[in-house]
C-alpha positions in Angstrom: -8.1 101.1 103.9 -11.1 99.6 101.1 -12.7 96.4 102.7 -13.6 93.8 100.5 -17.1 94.7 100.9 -16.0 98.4 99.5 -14.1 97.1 96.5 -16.8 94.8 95.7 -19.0 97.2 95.3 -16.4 99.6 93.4 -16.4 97.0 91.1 -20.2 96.6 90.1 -20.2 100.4 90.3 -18.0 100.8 87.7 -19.7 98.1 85.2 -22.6 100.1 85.6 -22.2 103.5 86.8 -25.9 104.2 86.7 -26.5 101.1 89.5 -28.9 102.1 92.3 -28.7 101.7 95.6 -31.2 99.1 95.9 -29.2 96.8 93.2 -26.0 97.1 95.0 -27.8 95.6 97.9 -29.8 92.9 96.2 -26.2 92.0 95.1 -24.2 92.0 97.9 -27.3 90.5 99.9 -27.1 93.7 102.5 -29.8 96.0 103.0 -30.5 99.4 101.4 -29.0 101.4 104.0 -26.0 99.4 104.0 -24.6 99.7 100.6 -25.7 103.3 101.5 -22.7 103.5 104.1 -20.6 101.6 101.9 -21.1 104.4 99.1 -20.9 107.2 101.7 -17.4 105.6 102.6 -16.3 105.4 99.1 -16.9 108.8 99.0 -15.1 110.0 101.8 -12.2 108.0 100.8 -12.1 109.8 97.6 -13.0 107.0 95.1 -16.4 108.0 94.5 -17.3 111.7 93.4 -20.4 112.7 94.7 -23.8 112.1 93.8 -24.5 109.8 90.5 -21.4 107.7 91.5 -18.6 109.7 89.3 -15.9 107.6 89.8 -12.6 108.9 89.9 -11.0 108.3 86.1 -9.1 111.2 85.1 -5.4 111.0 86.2 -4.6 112.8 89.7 -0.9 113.0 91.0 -0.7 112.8 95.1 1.9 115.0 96.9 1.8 113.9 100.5 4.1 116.6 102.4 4.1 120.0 103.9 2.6 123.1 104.0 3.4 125.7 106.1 2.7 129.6 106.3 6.0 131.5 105.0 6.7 134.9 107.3 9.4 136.7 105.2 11.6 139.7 106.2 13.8 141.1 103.7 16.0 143.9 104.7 16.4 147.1 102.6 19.8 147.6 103.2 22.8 144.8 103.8 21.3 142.6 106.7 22.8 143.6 110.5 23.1 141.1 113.2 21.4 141.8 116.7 20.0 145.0 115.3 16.6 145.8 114.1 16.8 146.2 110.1 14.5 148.6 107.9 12.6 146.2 105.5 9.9 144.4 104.2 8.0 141.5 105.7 5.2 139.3 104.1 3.3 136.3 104.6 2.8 133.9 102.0 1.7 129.9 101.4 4.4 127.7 101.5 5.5 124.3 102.2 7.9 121.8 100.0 4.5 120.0 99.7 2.4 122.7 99.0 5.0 124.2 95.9 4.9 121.2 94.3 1.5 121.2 94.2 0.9 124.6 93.1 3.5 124.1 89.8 1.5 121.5 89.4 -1.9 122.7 89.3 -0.2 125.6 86.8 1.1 122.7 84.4 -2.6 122.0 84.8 -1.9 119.0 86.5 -5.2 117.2 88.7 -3.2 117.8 92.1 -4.3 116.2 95.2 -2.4 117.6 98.5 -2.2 115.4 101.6 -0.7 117.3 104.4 -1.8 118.2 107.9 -3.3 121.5 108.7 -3.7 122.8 112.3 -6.7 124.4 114.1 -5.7 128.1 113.4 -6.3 130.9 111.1 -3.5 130.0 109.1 -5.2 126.9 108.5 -7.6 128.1 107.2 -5.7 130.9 104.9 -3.9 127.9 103.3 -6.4 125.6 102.7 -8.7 128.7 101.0 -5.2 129.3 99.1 -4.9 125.8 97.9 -8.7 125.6 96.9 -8.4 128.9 94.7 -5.1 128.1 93.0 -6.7 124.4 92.0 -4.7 122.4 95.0 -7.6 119.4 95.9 -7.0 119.2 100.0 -10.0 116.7 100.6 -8.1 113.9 101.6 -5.5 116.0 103.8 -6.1 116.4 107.9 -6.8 118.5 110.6 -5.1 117.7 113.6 -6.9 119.0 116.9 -6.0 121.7 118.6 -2.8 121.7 116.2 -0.6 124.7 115.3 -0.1 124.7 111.3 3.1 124.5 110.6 5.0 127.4 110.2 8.5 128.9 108.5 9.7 132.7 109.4 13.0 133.3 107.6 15.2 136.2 107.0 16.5 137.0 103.8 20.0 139.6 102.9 18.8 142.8 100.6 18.9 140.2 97.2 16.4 138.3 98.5 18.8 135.1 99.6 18.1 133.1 102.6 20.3 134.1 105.5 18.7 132.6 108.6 15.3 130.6 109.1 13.3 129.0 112.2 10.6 126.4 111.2 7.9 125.4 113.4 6.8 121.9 111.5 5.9 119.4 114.8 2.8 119.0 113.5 3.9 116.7 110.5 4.8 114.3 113.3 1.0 113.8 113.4 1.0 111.9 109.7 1.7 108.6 111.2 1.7 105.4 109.1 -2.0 104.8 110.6 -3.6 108.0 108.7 -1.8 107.1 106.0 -3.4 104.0 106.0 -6.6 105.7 105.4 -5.8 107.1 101.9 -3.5 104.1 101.0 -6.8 103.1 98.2 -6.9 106.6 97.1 -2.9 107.1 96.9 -2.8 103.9 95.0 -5.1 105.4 91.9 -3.1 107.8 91.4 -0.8 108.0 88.4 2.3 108.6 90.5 2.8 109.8 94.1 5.5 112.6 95.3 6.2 112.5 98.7 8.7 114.8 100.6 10.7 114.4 103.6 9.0 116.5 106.0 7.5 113.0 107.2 8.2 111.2 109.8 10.6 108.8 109.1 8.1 105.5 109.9 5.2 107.1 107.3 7.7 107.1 104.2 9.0 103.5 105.3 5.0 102.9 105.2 4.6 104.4 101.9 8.1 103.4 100.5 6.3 99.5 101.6 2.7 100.2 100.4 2.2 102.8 97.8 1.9 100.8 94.3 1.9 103.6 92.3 5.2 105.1 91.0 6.7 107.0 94.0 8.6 110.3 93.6 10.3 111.6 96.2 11.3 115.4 97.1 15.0 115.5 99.2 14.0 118.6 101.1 17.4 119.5 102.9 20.8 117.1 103.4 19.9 116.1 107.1 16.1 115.3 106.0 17.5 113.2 102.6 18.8 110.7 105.0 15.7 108.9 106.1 15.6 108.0 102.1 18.8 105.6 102.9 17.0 102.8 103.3 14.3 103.3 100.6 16.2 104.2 97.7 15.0 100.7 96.0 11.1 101.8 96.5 11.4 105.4 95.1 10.9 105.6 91.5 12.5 109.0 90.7 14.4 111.2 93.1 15.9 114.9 92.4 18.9 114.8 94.7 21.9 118.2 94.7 25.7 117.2 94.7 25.9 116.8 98.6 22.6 115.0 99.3 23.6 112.4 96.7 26.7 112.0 98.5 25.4 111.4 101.4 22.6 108.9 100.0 25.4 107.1 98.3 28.1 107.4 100.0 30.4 108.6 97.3 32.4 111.3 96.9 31.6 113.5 93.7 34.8 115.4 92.4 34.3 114.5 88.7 32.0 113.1 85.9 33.4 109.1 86.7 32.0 109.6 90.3 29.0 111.2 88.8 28.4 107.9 87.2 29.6 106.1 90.1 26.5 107.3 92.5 23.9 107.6 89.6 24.9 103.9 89.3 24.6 103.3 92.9 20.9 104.9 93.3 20.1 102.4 90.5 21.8 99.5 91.5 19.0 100.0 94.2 16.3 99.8 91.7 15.4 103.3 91.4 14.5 104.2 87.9 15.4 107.1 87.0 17.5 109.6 88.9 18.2 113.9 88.2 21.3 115.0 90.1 21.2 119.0 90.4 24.3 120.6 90.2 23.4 124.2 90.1 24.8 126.4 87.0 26.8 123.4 86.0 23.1 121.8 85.1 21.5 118.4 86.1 23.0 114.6 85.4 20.4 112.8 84.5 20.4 108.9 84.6 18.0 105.7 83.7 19.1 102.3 83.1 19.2 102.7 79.9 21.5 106.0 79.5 23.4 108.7 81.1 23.6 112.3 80.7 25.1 115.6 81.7 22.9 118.3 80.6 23.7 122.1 80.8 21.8 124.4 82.8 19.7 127.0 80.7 20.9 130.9 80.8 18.6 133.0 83.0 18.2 136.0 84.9 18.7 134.8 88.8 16.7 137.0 90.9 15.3 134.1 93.0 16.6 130.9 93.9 13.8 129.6 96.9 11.4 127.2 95.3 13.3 126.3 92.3 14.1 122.7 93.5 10.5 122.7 93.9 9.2 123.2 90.5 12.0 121.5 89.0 10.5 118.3 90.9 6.8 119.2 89.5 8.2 119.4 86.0 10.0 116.1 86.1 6.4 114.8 86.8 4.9 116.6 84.7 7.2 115.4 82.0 7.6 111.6 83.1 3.8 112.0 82.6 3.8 113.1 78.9 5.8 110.0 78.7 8.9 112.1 77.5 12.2 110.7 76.8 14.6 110.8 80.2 16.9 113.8 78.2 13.6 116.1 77.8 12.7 115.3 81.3 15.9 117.0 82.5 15.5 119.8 80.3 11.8 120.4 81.7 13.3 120.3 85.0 15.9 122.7 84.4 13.4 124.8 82.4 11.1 125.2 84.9 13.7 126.3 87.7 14.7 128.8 85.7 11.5 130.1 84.7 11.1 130.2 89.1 14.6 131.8 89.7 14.0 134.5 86.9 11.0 135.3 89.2 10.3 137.4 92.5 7.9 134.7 93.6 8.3 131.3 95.2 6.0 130.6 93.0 6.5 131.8 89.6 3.1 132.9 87.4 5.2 132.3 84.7 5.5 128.9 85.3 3.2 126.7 82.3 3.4 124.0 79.9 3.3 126.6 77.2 6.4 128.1 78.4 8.4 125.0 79.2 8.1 123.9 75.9 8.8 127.1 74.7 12.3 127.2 76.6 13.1 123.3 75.0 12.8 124.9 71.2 14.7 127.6 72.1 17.2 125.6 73.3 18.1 122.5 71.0 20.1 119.6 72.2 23.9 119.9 70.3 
């Protein structure tokens, strides 16, 4: 948390960048070394860059969520119970978190990951991953003697999901009270994207205290629900058919109860709301207007990670300042650039080729 003493000085830092040290204090009426410690705490808080006091200007989106190590095993052949299957395994950065953050930093986004790393090898691996991919992990922490959080899932011979164990405990460590130590540096940020991976009590806290428009990632059904009370505080939230249900508590058999919970997340005073419904596409809905958008055609080779970057993209897009209809579409368009792909992670993924997908496909 800034003090007063920290924000005053902000202040005359940023009427005059090229301040010294020595003026700060004859301000404040502190010694030298003083507003030195004040300045070296800026800095560690993240609102300060470095030597020549660069403050922090240019636009930076927050993700504050997980990031795990991803242990794959795909089988060659149609997957066998109880037996030992022929097949490929990998490692590979992961996280709902961490995805967002990577299609971010490829829709050359200023990213800045807040997560909690353990004290392992993986630890390192992923925060070396996140530093060469353009993921900022400064403000994120390392929990002592912690194991990084970890996912080992199976998939059939496609390349689909069939069984997973996650190992995430160590988000349990991202209390309220660290959050509270990069509330200041949150709060600069053009918008913040949280995802459900945290403990219930830290997205109440950030739900309460993050000023900054507040996006917010679903994860899975049973994680959605510690969003039930928080619906009015979240700013824009990507939900499928059955995790709306359950946030609403409205059954969704046609396009009158698709209104009917759309209405119900805004009622709240969420602003703007994308309701995935898979090949049938996304309803999209602001006060203003509601829509019910078609998915775009695309190879599915796939399908983990496109929720993912379908969240970075409606960021990305509620960031050009883009009309609600084209922030769907840039949704949609980046999940299918990410299905159409091997990768969690599609290379494919861009601004470029987002924009590209939108011409090719004109609104009727």
């Amino acid at each position: 948390m800034i003090t007063d003493r920290e924000r005053q000085i902000l202040h005359w830092i940023e009427e005059n960048p090229l301040i010294s040290q020595q003026e700060l204090a004859d301000l404040a009426g502190i010694t030298r070394s003083s507003a030195a410690v004040h300045i070296s705490n800026l800095t560690k808080k993240g609102l300060i860059q470095g030597k020549g006091y660069i403050l922090q200007k240019k636009p930076y989106i927050v993700v504050i969520g997980g990031v795990n190590m991803d242990i794959c095993g795909r089988p060659y052949q149609p997957l066998v119970m109880r037996d030992s299957n022929p097949g490929t395994t990998f490692l590979s950065a992961g996280g709902v978190g961490r995805n967002i953050a990577h299609n971010l930093a490829l829709l050359d986004e200023d990213v800045k990951l807040i997560t909690a790393f353990g004290s392992d090898g993986y630890a390192s691996q992923l925060s070396e991953e996140c530093h060469r991919i353009g993921i900022d992990t400064s403000q994120s922490f390392t929990i002592p003697n912690g194991v990084t959080s970890t996912y080992l899932f199976i998939t059939d011979e496609h390349g689909d999901m069939e069984l997973a164990v996650s190992d995430m405990g160590i988000y349990e460590h991202l209390t309220p009270e660290l959050m509270a130590t990069r509330i200041d540096f949150i709060n600069r940020a053009s918008l913040c994207i949280c995802d459900t991976n945290l403990p219930q009590n830290t997205l109440e806290y950030l739900a309460a205290h993050c000023q900054c428009p507040l996006f917010a990632d679903t994860v899975s059904t049973t994680k959605a629900k510690k969003l039930k009370g928080l619906l009015g505080k979240i700013h824009t939230l990507k939900p499928n058919l059955i995790e709306a249900e359950e946030l609403t508590g409205i059954k969704i058999a046609d396009e009158n109860s698709l209104r009917a919970a759309a209405e119900c997340f805004l009622k709240q005073g969420m602003q703007q709301v994308f309701i995935s419904l898979g090949e049938e596409g996304v309803y999209a809905a602001n006060n203003h207007e509601h829509l019910h958008l078609p998915s775009f055609p695309c190879e599915i080779v796939n399908t983990t990670g496109a929720g993912d970057s379908f969240v970075a993209a409606l960021a990305w897009a509620w960031r050009q300042q883009l009309p609600l209809r084209d922030i769907a579409r840039a949704g949609m368009a980046a999940a299918s650039i990410c299905i159409a792909s091997e990768s969690t992670i599609s290379p494919h993924i861009s601004c470029e080729h987002i924009l590209e997908i939108l011409d090719q496909h004109p609104v009727k």
